[in-house]
py3Dmol code that shows the C-alpha trace and the ligand (Angstrom):
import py3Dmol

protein = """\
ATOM      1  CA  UNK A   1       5.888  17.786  11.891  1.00  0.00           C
ATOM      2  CA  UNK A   2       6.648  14.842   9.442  1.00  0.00           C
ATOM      3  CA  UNK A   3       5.791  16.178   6.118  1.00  0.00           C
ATOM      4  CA  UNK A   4       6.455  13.621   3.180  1.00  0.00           C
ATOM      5  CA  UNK A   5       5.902  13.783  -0.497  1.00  0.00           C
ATOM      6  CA  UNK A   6       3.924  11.166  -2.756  1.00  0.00           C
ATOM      7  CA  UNK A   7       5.505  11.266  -6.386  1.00  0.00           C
ATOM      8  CA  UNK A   8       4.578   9.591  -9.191  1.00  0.00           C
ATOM      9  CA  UNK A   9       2.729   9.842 -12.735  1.00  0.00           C
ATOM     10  CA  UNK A  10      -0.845  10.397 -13.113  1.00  0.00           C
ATOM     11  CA  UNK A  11      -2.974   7.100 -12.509  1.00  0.00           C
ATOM     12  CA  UNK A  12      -0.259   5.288 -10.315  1.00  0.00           C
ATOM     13  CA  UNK A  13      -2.412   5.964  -7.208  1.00  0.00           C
ATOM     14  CA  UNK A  14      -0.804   8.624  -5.300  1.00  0.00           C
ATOM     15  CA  UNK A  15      -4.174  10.251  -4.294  1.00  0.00           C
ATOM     16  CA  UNK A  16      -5.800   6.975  -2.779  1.00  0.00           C
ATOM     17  CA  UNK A  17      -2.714   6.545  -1.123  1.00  0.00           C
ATOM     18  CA  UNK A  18      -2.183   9.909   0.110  1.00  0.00           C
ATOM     19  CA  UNK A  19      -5.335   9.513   1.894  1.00  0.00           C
ATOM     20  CA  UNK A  20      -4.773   6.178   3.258  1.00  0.00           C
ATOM     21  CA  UNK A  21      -1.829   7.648   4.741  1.00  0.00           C
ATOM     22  CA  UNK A  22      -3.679  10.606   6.029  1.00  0.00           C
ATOM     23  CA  UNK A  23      -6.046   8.589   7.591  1.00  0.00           C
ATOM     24  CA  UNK A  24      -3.444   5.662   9.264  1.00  0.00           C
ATOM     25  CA  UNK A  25      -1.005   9.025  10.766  1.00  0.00           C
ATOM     26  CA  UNK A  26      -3.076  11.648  11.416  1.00  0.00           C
ATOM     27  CA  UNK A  27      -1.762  14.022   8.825  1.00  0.00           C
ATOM     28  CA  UNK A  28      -3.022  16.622   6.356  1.00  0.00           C
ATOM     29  CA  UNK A  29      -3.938  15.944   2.735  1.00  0.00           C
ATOM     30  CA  UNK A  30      -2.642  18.643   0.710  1.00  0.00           C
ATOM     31  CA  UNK A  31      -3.539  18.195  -2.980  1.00  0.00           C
ATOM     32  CA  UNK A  32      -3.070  20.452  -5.731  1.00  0.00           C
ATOM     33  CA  UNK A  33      -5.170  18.738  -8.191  1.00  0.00           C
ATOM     34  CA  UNK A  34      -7.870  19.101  -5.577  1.00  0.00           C
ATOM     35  CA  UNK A  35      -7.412  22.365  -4.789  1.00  0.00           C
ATOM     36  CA  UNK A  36      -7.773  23.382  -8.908  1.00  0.00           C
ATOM     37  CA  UNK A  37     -10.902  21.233  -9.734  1.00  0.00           C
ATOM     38  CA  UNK A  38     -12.675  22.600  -6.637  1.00  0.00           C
ATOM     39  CA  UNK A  39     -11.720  26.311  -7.973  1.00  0.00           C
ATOM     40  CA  UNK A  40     -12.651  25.021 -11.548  1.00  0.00           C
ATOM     41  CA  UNK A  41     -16.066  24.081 -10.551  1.00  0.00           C
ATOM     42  CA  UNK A  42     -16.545  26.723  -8.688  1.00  0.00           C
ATOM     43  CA  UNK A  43     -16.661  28.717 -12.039  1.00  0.00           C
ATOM     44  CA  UNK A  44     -14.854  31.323 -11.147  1.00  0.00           C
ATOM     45  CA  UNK A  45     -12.330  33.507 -13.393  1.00  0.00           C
ATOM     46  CA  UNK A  46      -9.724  31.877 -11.780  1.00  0.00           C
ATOM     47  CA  UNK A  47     -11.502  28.499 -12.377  1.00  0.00           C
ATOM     48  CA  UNK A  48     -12.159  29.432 -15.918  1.00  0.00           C
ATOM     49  CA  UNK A  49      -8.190  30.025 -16.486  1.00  0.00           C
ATOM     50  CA  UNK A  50      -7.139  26.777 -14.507  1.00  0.00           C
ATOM     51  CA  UNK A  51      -9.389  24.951 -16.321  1.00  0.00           C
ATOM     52  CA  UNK A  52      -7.684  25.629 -19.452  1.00  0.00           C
ATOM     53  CA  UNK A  53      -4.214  24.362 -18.025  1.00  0.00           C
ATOM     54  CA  UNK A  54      -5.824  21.296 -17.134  1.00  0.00           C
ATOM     55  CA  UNK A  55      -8.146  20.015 -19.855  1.00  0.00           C
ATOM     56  CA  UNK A  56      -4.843  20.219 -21.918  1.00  0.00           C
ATOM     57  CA  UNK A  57      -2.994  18.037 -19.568  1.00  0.00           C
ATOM     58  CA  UNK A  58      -0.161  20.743 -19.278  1.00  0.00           C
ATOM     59  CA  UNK A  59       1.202  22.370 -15.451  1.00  0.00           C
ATOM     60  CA  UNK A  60      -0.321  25.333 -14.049  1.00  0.00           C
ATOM     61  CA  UNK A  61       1.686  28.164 -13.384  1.00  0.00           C
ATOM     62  CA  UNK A  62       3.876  28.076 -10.725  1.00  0.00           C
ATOM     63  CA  UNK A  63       3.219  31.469  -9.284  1.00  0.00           C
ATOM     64  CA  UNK A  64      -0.469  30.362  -8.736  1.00  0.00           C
ATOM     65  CA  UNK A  65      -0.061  27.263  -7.531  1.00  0.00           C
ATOM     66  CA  UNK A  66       2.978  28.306  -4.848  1.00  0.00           C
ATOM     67  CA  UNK A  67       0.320  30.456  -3.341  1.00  0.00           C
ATOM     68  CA  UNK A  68      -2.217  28.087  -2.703  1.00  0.00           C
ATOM     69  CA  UNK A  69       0.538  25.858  -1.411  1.00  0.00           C
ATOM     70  CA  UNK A  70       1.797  28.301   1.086  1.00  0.00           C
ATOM     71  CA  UNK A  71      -1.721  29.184   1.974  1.00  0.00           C
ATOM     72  CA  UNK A  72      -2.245  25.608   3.014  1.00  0.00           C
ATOM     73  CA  UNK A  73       1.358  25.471   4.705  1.00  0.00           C
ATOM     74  CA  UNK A  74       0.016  28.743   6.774  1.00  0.00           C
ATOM     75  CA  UNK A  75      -3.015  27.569   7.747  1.00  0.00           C
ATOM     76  CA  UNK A  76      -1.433  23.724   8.874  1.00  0.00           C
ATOM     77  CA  UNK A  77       1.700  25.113  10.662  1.00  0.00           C
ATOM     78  CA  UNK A  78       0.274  23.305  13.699  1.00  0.00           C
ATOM     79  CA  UNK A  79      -1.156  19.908  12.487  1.00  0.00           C
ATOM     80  CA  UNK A  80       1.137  16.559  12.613  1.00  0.00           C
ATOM     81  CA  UNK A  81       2.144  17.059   9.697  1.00  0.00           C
ATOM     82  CA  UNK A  82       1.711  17.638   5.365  1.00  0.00           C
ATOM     83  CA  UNK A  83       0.602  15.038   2.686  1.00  0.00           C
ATOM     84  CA  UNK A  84       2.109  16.740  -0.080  1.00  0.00           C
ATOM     85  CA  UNK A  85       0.261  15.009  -3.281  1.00  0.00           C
ATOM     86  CA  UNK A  86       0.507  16.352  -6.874  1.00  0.00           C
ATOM     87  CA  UNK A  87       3.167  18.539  -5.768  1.00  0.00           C
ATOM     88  CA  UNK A  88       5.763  19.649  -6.066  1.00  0.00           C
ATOM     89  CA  UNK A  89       5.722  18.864 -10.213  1.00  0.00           C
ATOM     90  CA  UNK A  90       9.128  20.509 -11.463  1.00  0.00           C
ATOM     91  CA  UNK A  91      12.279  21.138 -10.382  1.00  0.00           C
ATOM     92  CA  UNK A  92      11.087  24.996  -9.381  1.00  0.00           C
ATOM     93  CA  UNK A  93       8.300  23.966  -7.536  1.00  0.00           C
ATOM     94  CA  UNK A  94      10.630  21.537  -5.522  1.00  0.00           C
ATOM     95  CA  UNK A  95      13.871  24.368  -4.595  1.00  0.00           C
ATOM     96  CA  UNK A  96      10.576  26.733  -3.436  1.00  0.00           C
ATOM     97  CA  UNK A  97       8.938  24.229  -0.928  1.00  0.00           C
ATOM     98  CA  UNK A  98      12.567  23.723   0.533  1.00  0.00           C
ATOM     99  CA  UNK A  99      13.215  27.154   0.654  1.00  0.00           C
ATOM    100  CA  UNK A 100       9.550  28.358   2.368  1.00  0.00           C
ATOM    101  CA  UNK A 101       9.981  25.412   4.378  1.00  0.00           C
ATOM    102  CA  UNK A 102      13.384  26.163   5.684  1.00  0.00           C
ATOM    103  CA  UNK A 103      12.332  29.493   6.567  1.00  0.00           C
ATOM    104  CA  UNK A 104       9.618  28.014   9.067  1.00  0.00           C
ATOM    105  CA  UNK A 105      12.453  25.273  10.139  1.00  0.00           C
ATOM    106  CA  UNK A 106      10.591  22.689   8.677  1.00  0.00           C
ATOM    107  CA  UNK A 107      11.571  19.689   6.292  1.00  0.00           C
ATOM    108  CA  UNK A 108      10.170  17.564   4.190  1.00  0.00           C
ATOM    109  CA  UNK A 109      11.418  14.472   5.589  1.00  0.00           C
ATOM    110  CA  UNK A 110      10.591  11.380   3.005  1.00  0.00           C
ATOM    111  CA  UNK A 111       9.563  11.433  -0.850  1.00  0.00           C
ATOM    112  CA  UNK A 112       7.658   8.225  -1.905  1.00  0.00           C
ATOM    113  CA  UNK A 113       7.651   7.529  -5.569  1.00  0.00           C
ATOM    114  CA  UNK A 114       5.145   5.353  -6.998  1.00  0.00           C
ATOM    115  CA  UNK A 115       6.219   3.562  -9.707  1.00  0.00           C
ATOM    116  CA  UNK A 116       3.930   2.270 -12.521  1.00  0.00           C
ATOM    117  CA  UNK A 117       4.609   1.455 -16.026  1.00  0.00           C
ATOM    118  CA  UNK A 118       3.131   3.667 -18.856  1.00  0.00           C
ATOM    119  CA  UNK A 119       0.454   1.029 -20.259  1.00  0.00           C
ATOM    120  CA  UNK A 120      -0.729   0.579 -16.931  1.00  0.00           C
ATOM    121  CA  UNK A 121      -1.254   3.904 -16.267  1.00  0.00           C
ATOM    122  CA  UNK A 122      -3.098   4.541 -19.500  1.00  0.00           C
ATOM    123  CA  UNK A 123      -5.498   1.815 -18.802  1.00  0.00           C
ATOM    124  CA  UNK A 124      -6.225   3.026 -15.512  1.00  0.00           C
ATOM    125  CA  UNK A 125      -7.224   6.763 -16.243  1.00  0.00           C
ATOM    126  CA  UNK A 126      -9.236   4.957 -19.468  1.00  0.00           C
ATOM    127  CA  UNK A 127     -11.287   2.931 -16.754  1.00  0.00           C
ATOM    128  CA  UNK A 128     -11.187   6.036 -14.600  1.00  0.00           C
ATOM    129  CA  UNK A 129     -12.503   8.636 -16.620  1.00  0.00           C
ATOM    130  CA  UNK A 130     -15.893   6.292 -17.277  1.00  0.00           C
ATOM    131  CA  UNK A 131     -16.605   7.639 -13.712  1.00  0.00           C
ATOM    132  CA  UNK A 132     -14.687  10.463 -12.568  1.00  0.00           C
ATOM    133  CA  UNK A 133     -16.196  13.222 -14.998  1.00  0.00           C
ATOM    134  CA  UNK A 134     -12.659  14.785 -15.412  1.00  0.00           C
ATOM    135  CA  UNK A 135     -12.086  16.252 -18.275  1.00  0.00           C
ATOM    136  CA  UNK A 136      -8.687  15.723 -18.588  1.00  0.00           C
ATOM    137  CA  UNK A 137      -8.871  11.637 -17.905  1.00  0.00           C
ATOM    138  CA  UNK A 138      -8.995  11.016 -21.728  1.00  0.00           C
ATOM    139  CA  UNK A 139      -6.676   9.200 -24.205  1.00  0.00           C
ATOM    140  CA  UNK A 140      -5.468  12.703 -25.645  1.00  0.00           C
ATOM    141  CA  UNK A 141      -5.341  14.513 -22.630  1.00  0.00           C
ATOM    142  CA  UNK A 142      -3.086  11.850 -20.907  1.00  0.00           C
ATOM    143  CA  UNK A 143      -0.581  11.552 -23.452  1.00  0.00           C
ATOM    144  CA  UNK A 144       0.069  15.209 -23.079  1.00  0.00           C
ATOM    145  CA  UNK A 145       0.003  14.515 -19.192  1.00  0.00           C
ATOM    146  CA  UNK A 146       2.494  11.567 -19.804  1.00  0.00           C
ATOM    147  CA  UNK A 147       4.797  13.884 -22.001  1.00  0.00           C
ATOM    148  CA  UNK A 148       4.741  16.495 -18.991  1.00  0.00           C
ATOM    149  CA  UNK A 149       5.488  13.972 -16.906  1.00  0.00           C
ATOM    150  CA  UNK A 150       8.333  12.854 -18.398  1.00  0.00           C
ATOM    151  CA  UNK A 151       9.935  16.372 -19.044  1.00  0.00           C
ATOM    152  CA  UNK A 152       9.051  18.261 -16.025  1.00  0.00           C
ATOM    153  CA  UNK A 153       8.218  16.158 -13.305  1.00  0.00           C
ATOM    154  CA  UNK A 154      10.731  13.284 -13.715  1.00  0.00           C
ATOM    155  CA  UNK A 155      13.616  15.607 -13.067  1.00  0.00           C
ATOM    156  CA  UNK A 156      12.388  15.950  -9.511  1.00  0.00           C
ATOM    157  CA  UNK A 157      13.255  12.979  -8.701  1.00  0.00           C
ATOM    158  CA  UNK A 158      17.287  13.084  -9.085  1.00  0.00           C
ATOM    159  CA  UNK A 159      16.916  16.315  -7.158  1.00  0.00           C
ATOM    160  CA  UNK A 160      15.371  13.993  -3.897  1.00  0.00           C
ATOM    161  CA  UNK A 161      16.991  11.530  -4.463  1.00  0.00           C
ATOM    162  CA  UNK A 162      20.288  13.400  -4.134  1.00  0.00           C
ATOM    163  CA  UNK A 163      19.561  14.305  -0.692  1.00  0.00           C
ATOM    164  CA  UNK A 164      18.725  11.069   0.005  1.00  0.00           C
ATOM    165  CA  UNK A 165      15.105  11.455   0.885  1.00  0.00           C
ATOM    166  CA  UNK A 166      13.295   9.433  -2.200  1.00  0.00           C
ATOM    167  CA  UNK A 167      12.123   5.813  -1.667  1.00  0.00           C
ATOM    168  CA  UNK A 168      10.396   3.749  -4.771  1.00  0.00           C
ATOM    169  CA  UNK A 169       7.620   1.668  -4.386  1.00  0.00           C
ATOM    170  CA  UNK A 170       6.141  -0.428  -6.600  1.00  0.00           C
ATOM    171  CA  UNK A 171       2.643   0.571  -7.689  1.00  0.00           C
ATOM    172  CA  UNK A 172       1.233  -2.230  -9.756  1.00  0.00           C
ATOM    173  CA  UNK A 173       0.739  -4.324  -6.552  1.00  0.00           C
ATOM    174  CA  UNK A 174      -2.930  -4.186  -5.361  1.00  0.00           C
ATOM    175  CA  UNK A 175      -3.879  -0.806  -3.419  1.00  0.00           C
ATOM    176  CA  UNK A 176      -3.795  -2.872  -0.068  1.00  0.00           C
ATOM    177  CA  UNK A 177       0.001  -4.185  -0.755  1.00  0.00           C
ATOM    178  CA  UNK A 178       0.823  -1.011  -2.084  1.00  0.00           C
ATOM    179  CA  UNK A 179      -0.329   0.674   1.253  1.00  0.00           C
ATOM    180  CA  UNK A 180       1.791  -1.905   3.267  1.00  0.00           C
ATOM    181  CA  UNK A 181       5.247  -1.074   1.202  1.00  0.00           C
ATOM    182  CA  UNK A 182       4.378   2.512   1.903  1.00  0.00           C
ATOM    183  CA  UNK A 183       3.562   1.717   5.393  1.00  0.00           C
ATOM    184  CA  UNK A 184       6.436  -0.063   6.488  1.00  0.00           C
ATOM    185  CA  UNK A 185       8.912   2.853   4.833  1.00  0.00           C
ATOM    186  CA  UNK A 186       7.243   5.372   6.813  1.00  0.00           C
ATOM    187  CA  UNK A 187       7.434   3.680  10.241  1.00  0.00           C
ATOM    188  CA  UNK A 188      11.216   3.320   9.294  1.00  0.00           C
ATOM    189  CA  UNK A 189      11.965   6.445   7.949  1.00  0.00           C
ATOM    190  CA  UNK A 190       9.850   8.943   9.472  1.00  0.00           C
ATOM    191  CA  UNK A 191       8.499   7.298  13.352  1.00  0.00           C
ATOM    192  CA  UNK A 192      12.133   5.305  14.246  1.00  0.00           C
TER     193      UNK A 192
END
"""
ligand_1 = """\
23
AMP
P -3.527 15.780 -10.435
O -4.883 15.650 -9.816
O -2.433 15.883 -9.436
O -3.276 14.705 -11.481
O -3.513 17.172 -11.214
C -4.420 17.437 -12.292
C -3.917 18.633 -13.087
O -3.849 19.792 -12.224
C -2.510 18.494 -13.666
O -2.505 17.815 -14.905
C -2.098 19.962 -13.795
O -2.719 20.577 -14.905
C -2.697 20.584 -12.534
N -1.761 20.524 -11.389
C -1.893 19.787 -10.246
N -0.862 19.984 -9.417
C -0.039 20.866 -10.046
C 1.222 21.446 -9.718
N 1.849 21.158 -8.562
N 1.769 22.309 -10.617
C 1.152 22.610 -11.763
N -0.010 22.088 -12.147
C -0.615 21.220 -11.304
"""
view = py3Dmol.view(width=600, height=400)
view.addModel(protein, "pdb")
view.setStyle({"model": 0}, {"cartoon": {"style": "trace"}})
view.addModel(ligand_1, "xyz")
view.setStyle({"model": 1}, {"stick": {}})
view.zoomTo()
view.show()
């Protein structure tokens, strides 16, 4: 299986690229973002508490999340391989998915890290949330998603890139360049 990881802050594209990449290697698109907003509007209890995680911009709780994540890793032990997108989003969440992993003798064999400066970013989930009817793809919400970012998510990537599995990419090309970077790691990294 060659399972990878797209990092990066929110708005720098990891989703649209996650499925390009998908779609061009014949993996499986495991989002955690997606997972929550389908339980949200499924208006559920569970959707009901997730929701308030998320329309504040802060993490979900890594109990709940882990279990949807090994769910997934259950149900895919036989596909190509994991998109991992949105997660892992701390340092917690990281040491678990190498630990279930390792268990099941498999690895996560690249981290891609889109980069994208902060003004960017804000512009884009500005533009974005005239369309996308999330709640949390406002001004307020996203500095508090910025700020999370930041504290909890950055940290993951000394932890990679220790192991020597992180590659950056720059993000503010257009989505088609973008793709190209990412596709040209991949074929080196992951199908020498
Ligand atoms: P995303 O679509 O990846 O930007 O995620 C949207 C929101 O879902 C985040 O702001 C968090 O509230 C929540 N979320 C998504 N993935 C995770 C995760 N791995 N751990 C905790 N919360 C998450």
């Amino acid at each position: 299986m060659k399972n990878l990881v797209v990092f990066g802050p929110p708005g720098c594209g990891k989703g649209t690229q996650s499925a390009n990449i998908v779609q061009r290697y014949g993996l499986v698109h495991l989002s955690t973002g997606d997972i929550i907003r389908k339980e949200i509007a499924g208006e559920s209890a569970m959707g009901d508490l997730l929701n308030k995680f998320v329309s504040h911009g802060v993490l979900v709780p890594d109990n709940i999340i882990l279990k949807e994540v090994y769910r997934f890793g259950l149900d895919h032990l036989r596909s190509n391989g994991i998109v991992f997108d949105g997660f892992p989003r701390n340092l917690y969440q990281a040491q678990m998915l190498d630990r279930i992993f390792h268990k099941k003798s498999m690895r996560i064999g690249l981290v891609i890290s889109i980069d994208v400066p902060e003004d960017i970013l804000m512009a884009r989930i500005i533009e974005r949330g005239k369309t996308s009817g999330r709640s949390d793809d406002t001004i307020e919400v996203m500095k508090n998603r910025l700020m999370v970012y930041q504290s909890q998510t950055q940290p993951v990537i000394d932890y990679y890139k220790k192991c020597n599995r992180l590659v950056l990419i720059d993000g503010t090309k257009a989505v088609n360049n973008v793709f190209d970077d990412i596709e040209q790691i991949i074929n080196e990294r992951l199908y020498r």
